[in-house]
Backbone as CSV, one residue per row, in Angstrom:
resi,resn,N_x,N_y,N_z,CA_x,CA_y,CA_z,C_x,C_y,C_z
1,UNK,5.410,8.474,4.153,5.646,7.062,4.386,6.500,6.528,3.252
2,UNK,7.313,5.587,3.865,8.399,5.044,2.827,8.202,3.508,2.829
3,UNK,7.590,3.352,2.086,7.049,1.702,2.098,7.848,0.596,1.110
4,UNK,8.427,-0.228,1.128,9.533,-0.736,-0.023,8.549,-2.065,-0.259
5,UNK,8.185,-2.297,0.393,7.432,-4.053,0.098,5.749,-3.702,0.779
6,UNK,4.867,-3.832,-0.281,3.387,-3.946,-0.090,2.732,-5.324,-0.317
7,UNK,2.039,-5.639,0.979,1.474,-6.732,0.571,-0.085,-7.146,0.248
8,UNK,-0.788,-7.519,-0.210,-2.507,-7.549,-0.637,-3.105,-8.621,-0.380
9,UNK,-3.915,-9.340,0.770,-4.641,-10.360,0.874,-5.555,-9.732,0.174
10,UNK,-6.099,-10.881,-0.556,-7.023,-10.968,-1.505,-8.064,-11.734,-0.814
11,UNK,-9.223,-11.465,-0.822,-10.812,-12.365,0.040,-11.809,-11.664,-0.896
12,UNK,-12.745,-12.552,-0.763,-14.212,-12.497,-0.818,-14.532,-10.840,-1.359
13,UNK,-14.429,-10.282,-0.047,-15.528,-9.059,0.360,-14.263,-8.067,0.811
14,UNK,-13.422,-8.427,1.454,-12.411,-7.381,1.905,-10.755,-7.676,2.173
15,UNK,-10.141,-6.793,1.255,-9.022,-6.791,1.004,-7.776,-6.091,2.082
16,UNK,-6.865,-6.665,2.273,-6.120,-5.840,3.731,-4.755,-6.420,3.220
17,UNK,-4.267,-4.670,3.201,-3.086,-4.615,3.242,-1.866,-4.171,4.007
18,UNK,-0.747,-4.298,3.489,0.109,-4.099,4.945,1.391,-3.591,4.006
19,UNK,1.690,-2.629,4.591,3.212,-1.869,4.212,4.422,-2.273,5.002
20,UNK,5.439,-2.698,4.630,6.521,-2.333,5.399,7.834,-1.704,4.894
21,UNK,8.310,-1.507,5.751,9.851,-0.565,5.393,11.277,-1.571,5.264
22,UNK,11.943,-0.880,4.619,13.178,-1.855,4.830,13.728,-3.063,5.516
23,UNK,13.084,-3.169,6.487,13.855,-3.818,7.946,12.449,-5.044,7.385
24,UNK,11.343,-4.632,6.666,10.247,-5.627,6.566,9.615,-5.993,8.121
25,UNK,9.516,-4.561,8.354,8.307,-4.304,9.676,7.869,-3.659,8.874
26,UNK,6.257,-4.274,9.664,5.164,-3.624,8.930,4.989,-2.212,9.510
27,UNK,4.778,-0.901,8.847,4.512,0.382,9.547,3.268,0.758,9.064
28,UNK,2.185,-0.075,8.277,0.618,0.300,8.626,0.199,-0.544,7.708
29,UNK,-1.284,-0.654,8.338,-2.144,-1.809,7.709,-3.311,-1.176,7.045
30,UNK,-4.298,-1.459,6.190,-5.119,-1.246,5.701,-6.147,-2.015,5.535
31,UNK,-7.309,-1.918,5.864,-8.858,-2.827,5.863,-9.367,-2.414,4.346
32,UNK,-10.401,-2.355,2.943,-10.381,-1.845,2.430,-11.734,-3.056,1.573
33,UNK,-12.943,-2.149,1.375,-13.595,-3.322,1.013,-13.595,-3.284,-0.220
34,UNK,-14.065,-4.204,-1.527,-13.951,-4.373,-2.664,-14.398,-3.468,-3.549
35,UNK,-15.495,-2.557,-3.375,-15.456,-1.516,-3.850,-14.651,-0.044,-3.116
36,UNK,-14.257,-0.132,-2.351,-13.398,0.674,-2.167,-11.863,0.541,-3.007
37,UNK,-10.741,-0.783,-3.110,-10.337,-0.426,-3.685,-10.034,-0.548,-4.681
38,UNK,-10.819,-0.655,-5.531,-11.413,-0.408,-6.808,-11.242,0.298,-7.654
């Protein structure tokens, strides 16, 4: 995966992020709870 721009909502309890590529489409998302990414 070639990801140029990552983005990080920040919450409470669970954090979700989102990759995208050049064009700034997203090509995958991530759920991820606070101790996970940690």
């Amino acid at each position: 995966m070639h990801a140029t721009t990552v983005a990080i909502d920040l919450a409470k309890e669970v954090f979700e992020l989102a990759f995208a590529d050049g064009q700034g489409r997203v090509i995958e998302r991530k759920r991820l709870s606070r101790r996970a990414f940690a």
